[in-house]
MDAnalysis code that builds the backbone (N, CA, C; Angstrom):
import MDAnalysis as mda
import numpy as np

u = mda.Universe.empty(303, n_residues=101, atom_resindex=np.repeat(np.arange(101), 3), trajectory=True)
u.add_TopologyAttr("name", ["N", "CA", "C"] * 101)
u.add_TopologyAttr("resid", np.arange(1, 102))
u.add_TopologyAttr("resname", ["UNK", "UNK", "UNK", "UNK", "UNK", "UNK", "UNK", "UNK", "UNK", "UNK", "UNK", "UNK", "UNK", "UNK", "UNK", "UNK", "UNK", "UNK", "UNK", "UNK", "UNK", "UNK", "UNK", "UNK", "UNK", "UNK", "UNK", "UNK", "UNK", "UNK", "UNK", "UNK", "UNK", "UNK", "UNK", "UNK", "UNK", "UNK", "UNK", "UNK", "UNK", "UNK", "UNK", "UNK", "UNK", "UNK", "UNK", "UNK", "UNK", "UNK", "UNK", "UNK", "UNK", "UNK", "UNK", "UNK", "UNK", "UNK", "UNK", "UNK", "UNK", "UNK", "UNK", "UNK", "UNK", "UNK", "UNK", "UNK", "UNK", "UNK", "UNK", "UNK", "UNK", "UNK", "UNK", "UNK", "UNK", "UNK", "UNK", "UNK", "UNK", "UNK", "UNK", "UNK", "UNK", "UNK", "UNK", "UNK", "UNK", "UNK", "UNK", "UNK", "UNK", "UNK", "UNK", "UNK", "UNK", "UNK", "UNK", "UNK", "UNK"])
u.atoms.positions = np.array([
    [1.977, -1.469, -4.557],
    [2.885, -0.745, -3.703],
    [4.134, -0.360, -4.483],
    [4.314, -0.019, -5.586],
    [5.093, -0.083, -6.323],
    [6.224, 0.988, -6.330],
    [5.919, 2.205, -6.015],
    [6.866, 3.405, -5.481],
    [7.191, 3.338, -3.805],
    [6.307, 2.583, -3.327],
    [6.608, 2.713, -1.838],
    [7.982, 1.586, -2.042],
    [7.248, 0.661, -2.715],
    [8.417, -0.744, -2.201],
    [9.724, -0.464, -2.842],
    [9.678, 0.634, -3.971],
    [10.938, 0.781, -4.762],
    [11.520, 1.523, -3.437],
    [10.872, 2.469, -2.700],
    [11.608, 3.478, -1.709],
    [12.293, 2.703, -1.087],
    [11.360, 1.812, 0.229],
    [11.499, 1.407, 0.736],
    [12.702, -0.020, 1.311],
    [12.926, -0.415, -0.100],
    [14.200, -1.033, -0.863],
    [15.596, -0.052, -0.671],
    [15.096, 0.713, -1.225],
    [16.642, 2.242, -1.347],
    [16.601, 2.310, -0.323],
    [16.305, 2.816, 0.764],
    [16.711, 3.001, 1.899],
    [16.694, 2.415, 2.938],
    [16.558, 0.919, 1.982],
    [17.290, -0.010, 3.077],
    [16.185, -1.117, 4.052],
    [14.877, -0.997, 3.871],
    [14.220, -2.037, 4.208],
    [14.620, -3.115, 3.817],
    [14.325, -4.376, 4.418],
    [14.550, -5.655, 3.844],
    [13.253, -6.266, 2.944],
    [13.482, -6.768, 2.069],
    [12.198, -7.199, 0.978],
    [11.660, -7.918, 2.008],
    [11.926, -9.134, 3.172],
    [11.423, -9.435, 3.553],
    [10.145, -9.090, 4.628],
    [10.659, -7.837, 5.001],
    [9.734, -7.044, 5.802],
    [9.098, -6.452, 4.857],
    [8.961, -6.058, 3.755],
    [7.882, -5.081, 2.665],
    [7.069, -6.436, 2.591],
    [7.396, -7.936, 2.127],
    [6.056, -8.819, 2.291],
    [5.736, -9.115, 3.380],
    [5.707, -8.794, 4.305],
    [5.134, -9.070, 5.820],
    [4.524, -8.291, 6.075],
    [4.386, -7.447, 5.292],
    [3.268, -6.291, 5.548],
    [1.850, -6.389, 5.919],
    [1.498, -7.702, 5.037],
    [0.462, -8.017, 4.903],
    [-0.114, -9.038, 6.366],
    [0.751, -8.978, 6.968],
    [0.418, -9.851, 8.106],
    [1.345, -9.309, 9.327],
    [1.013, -8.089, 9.368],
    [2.256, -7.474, 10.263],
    [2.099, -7.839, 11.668],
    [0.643, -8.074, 11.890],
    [-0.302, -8.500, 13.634],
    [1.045, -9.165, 13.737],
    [0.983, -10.332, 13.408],
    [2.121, -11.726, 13.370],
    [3.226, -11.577, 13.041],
    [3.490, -10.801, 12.276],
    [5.079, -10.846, 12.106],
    [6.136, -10.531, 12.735],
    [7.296, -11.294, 12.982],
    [8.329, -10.762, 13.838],
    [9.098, -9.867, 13.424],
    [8.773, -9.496, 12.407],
    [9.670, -8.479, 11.251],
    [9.544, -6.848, 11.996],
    [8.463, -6.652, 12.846],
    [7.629, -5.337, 13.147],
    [7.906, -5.344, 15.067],
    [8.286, -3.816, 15.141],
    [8.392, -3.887, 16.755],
    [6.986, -3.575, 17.208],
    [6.668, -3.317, 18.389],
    [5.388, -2.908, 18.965],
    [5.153, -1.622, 18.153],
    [6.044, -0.890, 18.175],
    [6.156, 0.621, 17.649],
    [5.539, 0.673, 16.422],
    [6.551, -0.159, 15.129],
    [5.697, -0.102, 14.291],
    [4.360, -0.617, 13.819],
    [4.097, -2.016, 14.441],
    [3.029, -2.336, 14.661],
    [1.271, -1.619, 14.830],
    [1.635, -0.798, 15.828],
    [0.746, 0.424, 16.562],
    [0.828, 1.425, 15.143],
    [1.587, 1.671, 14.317],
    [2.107, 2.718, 13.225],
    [0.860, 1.647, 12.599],
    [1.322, 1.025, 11.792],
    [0.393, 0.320, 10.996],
    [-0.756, 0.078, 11.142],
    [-1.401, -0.688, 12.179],
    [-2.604, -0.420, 13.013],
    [-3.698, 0.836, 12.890],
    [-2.733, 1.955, 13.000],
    [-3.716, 3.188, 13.014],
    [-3.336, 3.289, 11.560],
    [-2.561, 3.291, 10.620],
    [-2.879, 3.716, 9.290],
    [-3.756, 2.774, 8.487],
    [-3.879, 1.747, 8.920],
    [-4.925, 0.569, 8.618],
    [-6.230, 1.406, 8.822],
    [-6.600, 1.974, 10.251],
    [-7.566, 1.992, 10.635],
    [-8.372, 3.491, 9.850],
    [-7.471, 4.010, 9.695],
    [-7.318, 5.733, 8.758],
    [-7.946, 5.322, 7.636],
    [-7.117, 4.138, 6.618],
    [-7.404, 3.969, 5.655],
    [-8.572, 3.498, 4.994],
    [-9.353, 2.668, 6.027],
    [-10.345, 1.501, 5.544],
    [-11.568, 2.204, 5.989],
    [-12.084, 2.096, 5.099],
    [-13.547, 2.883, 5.332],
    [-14.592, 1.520, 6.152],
    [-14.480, 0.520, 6.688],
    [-15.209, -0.340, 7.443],
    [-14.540, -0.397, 8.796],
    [-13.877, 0.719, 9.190],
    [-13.275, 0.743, 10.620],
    [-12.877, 2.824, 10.844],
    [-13.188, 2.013, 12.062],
    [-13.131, 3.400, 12.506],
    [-11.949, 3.791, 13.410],
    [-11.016, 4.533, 13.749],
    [-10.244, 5.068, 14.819],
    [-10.286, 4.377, 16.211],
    [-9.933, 3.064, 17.060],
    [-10.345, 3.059, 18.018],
    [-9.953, 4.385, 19.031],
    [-10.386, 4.384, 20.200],
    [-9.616, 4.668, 21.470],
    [-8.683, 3.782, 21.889],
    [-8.708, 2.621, 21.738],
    [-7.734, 1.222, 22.034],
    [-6.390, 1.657, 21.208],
    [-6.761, 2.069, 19.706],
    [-5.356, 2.568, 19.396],
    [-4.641, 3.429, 19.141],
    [-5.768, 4.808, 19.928],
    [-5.222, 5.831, 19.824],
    [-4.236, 5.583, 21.177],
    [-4.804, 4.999, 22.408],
    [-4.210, 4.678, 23.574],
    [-2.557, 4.111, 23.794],
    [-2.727, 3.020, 22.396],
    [-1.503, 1.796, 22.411],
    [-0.514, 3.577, 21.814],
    [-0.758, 4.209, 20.837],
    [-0.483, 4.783, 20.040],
    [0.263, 6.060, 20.556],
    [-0.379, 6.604, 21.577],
    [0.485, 7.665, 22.021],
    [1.188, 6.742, 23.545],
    [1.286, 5.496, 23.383],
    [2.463, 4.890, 24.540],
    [3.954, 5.084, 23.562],
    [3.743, 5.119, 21.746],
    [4.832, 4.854, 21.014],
    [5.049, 6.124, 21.077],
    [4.631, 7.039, 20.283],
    [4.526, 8.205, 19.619],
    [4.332, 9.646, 20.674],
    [5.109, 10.741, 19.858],
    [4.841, 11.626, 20.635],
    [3.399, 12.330, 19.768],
    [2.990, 13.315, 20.449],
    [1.724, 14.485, 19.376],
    [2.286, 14.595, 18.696],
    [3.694, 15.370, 18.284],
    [3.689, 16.037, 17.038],
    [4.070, 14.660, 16.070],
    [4.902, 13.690, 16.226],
    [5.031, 12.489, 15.400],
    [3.511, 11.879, 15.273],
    [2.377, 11.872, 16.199],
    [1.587, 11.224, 15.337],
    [0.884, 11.715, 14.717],
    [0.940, 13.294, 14.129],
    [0.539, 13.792, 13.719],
    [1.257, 14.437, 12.639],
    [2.326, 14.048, 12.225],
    [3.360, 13.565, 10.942],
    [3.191, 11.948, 10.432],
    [2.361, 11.408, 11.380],
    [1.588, 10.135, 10.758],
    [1.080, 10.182, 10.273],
    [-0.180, 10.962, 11.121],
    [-1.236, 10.849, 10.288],
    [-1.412, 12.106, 9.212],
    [-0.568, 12.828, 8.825],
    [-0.586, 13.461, 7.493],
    [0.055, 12.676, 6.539],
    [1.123, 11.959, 6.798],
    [1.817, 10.805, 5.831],
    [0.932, 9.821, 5.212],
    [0.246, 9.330, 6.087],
    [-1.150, 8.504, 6.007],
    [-2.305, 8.913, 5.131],
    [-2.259, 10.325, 5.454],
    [-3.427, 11.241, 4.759],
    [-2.538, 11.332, 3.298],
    [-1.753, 12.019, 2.880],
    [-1.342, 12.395, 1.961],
    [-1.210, 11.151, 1.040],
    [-0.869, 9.997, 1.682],
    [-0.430, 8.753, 0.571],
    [-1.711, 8.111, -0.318],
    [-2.611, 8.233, 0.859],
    [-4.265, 7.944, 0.548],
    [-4.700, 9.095, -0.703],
    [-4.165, 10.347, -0.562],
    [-4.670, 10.781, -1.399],
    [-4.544, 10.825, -2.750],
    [-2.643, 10.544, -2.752],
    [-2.021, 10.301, -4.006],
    [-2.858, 8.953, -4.277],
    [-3.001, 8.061, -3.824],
    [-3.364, 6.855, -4.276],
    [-5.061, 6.724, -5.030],
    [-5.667, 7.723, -4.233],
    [-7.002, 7.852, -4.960],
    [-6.583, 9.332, -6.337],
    [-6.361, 10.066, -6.470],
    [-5.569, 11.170, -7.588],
    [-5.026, 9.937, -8.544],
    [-4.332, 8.686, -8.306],
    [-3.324, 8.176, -9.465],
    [-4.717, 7.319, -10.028],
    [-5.780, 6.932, -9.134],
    [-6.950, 5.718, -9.329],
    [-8.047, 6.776, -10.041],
    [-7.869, 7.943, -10.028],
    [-9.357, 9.093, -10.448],
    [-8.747, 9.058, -12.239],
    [-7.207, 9.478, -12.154],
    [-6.518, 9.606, -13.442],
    [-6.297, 8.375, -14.428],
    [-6.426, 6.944, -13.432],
    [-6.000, 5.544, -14.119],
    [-4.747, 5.965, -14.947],
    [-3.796, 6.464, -13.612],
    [-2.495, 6.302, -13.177],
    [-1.735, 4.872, -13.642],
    [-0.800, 4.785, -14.802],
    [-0.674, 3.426, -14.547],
    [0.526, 3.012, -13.406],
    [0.964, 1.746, -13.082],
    [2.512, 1.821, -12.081],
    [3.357, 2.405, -12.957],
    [4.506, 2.749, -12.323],
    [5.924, 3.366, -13.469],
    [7.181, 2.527, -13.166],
    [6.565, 1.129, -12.815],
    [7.825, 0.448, -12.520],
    [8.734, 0.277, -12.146],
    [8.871, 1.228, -10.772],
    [9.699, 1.217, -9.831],
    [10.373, 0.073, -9.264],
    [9.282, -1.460, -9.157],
    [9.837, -1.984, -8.165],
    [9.741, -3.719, -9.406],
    [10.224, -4.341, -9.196],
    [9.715, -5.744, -10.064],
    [8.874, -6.144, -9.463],
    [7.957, -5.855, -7.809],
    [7.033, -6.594, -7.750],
    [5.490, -5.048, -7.688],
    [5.406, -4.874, -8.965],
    [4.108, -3.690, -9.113],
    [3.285, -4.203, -8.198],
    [2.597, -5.319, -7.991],
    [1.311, -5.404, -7.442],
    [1.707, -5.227, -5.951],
    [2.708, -5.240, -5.369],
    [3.067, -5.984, -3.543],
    [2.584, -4.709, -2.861],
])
């Protein structure tokens, strides 16, 4: 996560919420809002899951159409840089001291 977490730092996330990422279900770090955010970009991302209706449902209780659909191009686009930097063996550029998070 190494350009995200450098961003995400600058403008002010707390490091502690960039490692809670990984357990966001549980974490108190995350509102419902973002929660439901994560959830569906989880579900976008992973090729062993599919889109529910359950969270497209939770999903437009947060979100309006046109925001989740500035999601899910954000979602789309990051996936793509991320497979483009993995096709090129992209190395990190050391944005953040923790490359792997």
């Amino acid at each position: 996560m190494d350009i995200r977490h450098a961003v995400g730092v600058k403008v002010g996330i707390p490091e502690e919420e960039l490692a809670a990422l990984v357990e966001y279900r549980e974490s108190p770090h995350f509102t419902e809002r973002e929660k439901t955010a994560l959830e569906f970009s989880e579900q976008i991302t992973r090729d062993d899951q599919e889109v529910s209706d359950a969270c497209v449902a939770r999903l437009r209780e947060h979100f309006s159409e046109p925001e989740i659909v500035e999601l899910t191009f954000i979602v789309g686009y990051q996936t793509f840089a991320s497979k483009f930097a993995k096709a090129f063996r992209l190395a990190p550029q050391g944005f953040s001291q923790q490359g792997g998070v």
